[in-house]
N, C-alpha and C positions, 0 to 999 in steps of 0.2 A: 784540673778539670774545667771544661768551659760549658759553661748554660747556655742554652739550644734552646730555651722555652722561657713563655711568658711566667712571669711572676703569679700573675692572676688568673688562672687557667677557666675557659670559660666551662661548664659543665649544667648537663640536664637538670632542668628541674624536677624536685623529686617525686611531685604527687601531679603529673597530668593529668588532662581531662583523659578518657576513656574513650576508645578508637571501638567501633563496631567491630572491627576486624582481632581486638584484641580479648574478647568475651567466649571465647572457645580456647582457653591456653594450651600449649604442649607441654610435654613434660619435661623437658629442659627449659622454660623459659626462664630459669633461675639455679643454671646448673652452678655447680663449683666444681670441677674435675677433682679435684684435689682439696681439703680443709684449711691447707695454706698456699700462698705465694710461690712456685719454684724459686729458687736462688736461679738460677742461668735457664736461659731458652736459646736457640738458634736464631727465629723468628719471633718477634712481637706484633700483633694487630690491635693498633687502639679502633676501636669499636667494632660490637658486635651488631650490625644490622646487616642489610644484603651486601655490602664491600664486604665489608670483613669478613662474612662468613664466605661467600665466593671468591675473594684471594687463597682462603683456606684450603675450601675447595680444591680450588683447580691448584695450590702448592701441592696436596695430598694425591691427587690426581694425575698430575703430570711428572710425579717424582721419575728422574732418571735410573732406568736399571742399575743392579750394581751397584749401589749408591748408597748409606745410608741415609734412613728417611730423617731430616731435619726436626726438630724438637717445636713446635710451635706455639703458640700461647696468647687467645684471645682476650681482650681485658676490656671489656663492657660496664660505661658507667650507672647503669638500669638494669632493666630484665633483655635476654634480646629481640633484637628486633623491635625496641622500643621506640625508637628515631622517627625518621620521615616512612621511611617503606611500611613498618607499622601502621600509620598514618593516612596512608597515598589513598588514590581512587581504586586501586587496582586494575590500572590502566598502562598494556603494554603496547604501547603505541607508536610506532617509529613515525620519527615527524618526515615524511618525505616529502613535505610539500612547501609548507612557511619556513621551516628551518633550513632545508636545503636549497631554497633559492636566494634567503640574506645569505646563505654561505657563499653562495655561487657567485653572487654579487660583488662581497667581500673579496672572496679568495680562488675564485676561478671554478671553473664545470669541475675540474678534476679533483679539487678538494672535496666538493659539494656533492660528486658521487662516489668518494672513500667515506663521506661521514653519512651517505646514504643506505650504503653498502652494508656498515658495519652495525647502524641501527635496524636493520631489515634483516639480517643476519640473526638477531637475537630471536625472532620469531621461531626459528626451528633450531637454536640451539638452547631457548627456553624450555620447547616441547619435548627436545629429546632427551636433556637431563630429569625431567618429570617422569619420562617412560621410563628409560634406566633406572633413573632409582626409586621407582613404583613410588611417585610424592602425590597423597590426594587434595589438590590444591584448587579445585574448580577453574583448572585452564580449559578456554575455550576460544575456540578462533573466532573474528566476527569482520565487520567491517566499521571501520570508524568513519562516522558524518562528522564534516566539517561543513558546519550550519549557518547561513549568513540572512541576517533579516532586515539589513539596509540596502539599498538599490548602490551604492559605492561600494561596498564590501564584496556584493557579488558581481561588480564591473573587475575590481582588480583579480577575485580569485578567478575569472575567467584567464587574464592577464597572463596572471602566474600560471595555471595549467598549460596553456600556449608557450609562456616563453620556454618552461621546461621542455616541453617537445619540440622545440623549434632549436633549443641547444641540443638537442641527442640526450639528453636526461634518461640513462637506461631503465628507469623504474617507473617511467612517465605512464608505460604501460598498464603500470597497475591504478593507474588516477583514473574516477568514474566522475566525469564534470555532469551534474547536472541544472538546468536553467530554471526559473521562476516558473514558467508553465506544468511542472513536473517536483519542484521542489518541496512540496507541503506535503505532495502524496507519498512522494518516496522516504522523506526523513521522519513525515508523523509529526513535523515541527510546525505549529501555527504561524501562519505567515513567511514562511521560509520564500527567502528571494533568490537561491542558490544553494547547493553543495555541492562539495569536494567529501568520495568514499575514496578509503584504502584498505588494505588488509592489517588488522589491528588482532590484539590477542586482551582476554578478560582475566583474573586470578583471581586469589586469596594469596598476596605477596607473603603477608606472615607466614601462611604455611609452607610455602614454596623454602622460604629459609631457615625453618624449622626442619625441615623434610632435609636440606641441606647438610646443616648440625647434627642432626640425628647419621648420618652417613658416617661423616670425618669423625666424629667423637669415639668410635668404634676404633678409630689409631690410637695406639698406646703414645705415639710423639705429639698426639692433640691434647692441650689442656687449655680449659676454658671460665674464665673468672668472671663472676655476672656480681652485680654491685659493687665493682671498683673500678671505679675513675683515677685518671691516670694524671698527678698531678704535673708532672713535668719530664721532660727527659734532660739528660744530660751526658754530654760526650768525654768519654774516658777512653783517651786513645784510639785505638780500634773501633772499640766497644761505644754501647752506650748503656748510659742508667735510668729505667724509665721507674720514676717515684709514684707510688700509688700510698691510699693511707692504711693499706695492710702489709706494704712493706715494698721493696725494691727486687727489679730483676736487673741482669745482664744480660745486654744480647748485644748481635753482633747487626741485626738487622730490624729495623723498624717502619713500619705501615700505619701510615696517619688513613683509617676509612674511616674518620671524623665529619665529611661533610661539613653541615653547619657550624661544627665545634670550632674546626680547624686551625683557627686562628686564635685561640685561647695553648694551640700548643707552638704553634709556627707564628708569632706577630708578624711577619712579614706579609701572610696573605691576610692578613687585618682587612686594606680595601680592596682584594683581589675574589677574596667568597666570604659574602655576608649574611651572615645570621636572617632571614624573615618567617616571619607567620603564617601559615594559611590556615581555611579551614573547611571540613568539610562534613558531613552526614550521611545518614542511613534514612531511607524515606519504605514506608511501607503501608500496605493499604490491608485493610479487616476482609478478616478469613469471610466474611459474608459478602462480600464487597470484589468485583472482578475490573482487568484492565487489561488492555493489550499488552500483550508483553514485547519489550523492546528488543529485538535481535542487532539492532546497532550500538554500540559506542558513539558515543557523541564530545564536540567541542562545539560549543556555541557563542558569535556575538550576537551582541542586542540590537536594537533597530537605531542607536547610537554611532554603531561602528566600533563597539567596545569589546573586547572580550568577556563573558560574561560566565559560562561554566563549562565543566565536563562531566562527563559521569558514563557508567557504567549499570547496567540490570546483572543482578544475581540469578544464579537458577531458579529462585522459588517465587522471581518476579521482583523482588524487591529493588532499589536501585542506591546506588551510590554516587553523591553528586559533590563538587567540590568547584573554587576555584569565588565566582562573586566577589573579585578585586577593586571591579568598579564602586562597591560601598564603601571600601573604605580606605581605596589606594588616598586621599585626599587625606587621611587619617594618620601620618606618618610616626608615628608614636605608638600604633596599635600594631604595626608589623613590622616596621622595619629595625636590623639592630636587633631584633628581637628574642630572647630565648628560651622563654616563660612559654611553656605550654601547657601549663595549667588553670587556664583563665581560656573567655572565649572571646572572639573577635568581637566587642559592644555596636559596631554600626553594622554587621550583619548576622548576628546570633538567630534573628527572626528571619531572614531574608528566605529560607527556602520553605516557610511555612504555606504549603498551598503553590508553591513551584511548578509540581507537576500537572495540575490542574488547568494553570497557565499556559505551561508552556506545550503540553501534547494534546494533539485530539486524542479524543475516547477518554481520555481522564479526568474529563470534567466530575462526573458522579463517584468516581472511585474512594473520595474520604482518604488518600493518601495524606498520610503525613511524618514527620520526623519522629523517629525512632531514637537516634541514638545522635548526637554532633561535637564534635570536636575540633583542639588546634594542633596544628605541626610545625617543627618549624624547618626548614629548608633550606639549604645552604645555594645563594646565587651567587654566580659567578660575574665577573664584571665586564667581559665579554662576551657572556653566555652560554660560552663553550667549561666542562669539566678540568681540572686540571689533574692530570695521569703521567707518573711518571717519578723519577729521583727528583729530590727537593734540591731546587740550587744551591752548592756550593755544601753542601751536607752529604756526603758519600754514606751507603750502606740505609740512609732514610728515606720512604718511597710515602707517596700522597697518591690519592685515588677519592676525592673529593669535589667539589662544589657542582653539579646535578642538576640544578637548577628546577628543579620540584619535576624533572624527563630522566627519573633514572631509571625506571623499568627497561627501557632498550639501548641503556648504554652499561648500565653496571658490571653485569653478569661476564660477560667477555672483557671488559676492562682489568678485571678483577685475574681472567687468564692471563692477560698483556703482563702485568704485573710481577703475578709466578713466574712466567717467564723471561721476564729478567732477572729477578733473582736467582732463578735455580744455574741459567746460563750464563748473566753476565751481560750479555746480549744489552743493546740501545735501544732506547726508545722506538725508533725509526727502524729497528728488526724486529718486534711482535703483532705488527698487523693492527695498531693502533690508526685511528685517524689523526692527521699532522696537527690539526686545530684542538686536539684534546693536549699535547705536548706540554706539561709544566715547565716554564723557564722566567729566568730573571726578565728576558725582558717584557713577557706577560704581568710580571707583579710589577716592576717599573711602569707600565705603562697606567697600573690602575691604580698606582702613586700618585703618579702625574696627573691624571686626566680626572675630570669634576666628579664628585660623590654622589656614587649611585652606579657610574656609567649607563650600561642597558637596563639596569633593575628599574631606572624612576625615566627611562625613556620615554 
């Protein structure tokens, strides 16, 4: 037999900080299908968060008539959904704008509108799996401001809006540019020098994947193991053996939706999706105490030209904010490499104390303040794009990892692409993936080669 995995498997820490989103639990958030281990599965999913639970999905879903249905078996080193999606802003936001012009730049109009296409896509195939299977998850459609508060920031997002429409950018339609004489009133942002709206969507990602689990679990070929990490796998002929410390399975196929783990099972993507930190909160203001409620989704920079947060408002007003990299990107020791997310980010744990007060009109008097704050940590990719697909030179193991803290509108359908090569056999380049998400040797050669970091410390 030959070992396929690192010796040292990286794996979650056990006692996190406490995600707001995680304070309402479902009732499997600590299933065990079964009291032991199966001996054999058809399919293995190392982790249980939004991959793995939507590979499941759509395998349970898209089974072939006639067929019998495949034996499958989730192996979660936590509770699920304990990962990043746990974590996130619950923010489903296709980046159509900054992501899809470096692409275009990069890789040509045509790439730039498959990886457009396929992130805007997610918006109604978010909403209609939520209808279908009646999931109450507080989806709500909105529009996301892209908020700019230096007079350079909003020179180039002019820039960018233009060049998209000047290339035939099919979706350039949906971009709402608006200028400095108009930008305060319409974002509610103090000082706003510019935005950029789109059509964005709001959640409760934990629920949404819980809503998911609860579906599949109802297959007798679904079994689902919560607190076991999966220490290694190993290739026995055909087969593989994937070691955990309550015991060993056999299968014939294995799905790393490890994200930030990743390379604690696969060393090869070591510099290709790295381990980092973020962090983010729950901000809320006293039942006596009133504010405008925000009907946008926001990404904002600072008057530096810096990226500076996102966030989201919840139904009852409340908001969720995240992101404040400029505290402590200089900090390379508190995020990066990082796996520990049970400790908080020290040069910005204070940072949204009084945030909103700052940053919107009408919230001056509101007394909003932090509720709940936490870290995650996030698997970046080193060219920024996810890598989806059969792992090089390893047949029958498939990756659907590194997300880049944007997986709300790429997961979900990736996690189809996936199924569907398995169930069929079918290439990469036959399930309607984008070409830039494709895992291959020469994507992790290249972030061998090329200096530490690549885009993550650009």
């Amino acid at each position: 037999m030959t070992t396929t995995s690192s010796p040292t498997p990286v794996t979650p820490a056990e006692n996190p900080t406490l995600p707001f989103w995680r304070t309402d639990l479902h009732e499997l958030d600590e299933i065990r299908t079964t009291p032991e281990l199966p001996e054999t599965s058809d399919i293995v999913i190392i982790g249980g968060g939004y991959a793995g639970v939507s590979v499941a999905y759509h395998l349970v879903n898209s089974q072939p008539q006639n067929t019998p249905a495949p034996s499958i078996t989730i192996l979660e080193a936590r509770q699920i959904c304990s990962g990043a999606t746990g974590r996130n802003g619950g923010h489903l936001r296709p980046d159509v704008y900054h992501a899809t012009f470096q692409c275009m730049e990069q890789h040509g109009i045509e790439a730039a509108t498959e990886l457009a296409k396929f992130e805007v896509s997610h918006i109604p195939a978010v909403r209609d799996v939520i209808a279908k299977e009646s999931i109450d998850c507080d989806f709500h459609l909105s529009r996301c401001m892209n908020v700019y508060l230096s007079d350079e920031n909003a020179e180039k997002a002019k820039e960018i809006y233009d060049a998209l429409h000047a290339n035939g950018f099919p979706y350039a339609d949906n971009l709402q540019y608006t200028p400095q004489t108009e930008a305060e009133k319409v974002s509610g942002v103090k000082y706003a020098k510019a935005c950029i709206s789109f059509t964005a969507g709001k959640l409760w990602a934990y629920k949404l994947v819980l809503g998911l689990l609860a579906r599949i679990i109802k297959e007798d070929s679904v079994n689902v193991q919560t607190h076991t990490p999966v220490i290694s796998v190993e290739a026995d002929g055909a087969d593989h053996l994937v070691h955990t410390p309550r015991g060993t399975i056999r299968t014939s196929k294995v799905v790393y939706t490890t994200n930030a783990y990743t390379a604690g099972l696969l060393p090869e993507y070591a510099t290709t999706i790295v381990p980092c930190r973020g962090i983010c909160c729950h901000i809320a203001i006293p039942e006596t105490e009133t504010a405008p409620y925000l009907e946008h989704s926001y990404a904002l920079w600072n008057k530096e030209g810096k990226f500076d947060s996102y966030l989201i408002s919840r139904p009852d007003g409340s908001i969720i904010v995240g992101g404040a990299s400029t505290t402590f990107a200089h900090a390379k020791e508190q995020w990066y490499n990082m796996t520990d997310d049970s400790t908080l980010i020290e040069p910005t744990k204070n940072y949204w104390d009084g945030y909103m007060q700052r940053t919107f009109n009408g919230w001056e008097k509101s007394e909003a303040a932090v509720k709940e704050i936490w870290t995650g940590i996030m698997g970046y990719s080193y060219d920024i794009h996810p890598h989806i697909g059969e792992v090089p030179d390893k047949p029958g193991q498939y990756v659907c990892a590194g997300f880049n803290g944007h997986g709300m509108p790429v997961v979900f359908l990736s996690g189809k692409g996936i199924a569907e090569m398995i169930h069929t056999g079918k290439k990469f380049e036959e399930v309607g993936l984008p070409r830039v998400y494709r895992t291959s040797a020469e994507r992790l050669q290249a972030a061998q080669e090329g200096p530490e970091g690549g885009s993550i410390l650009a």
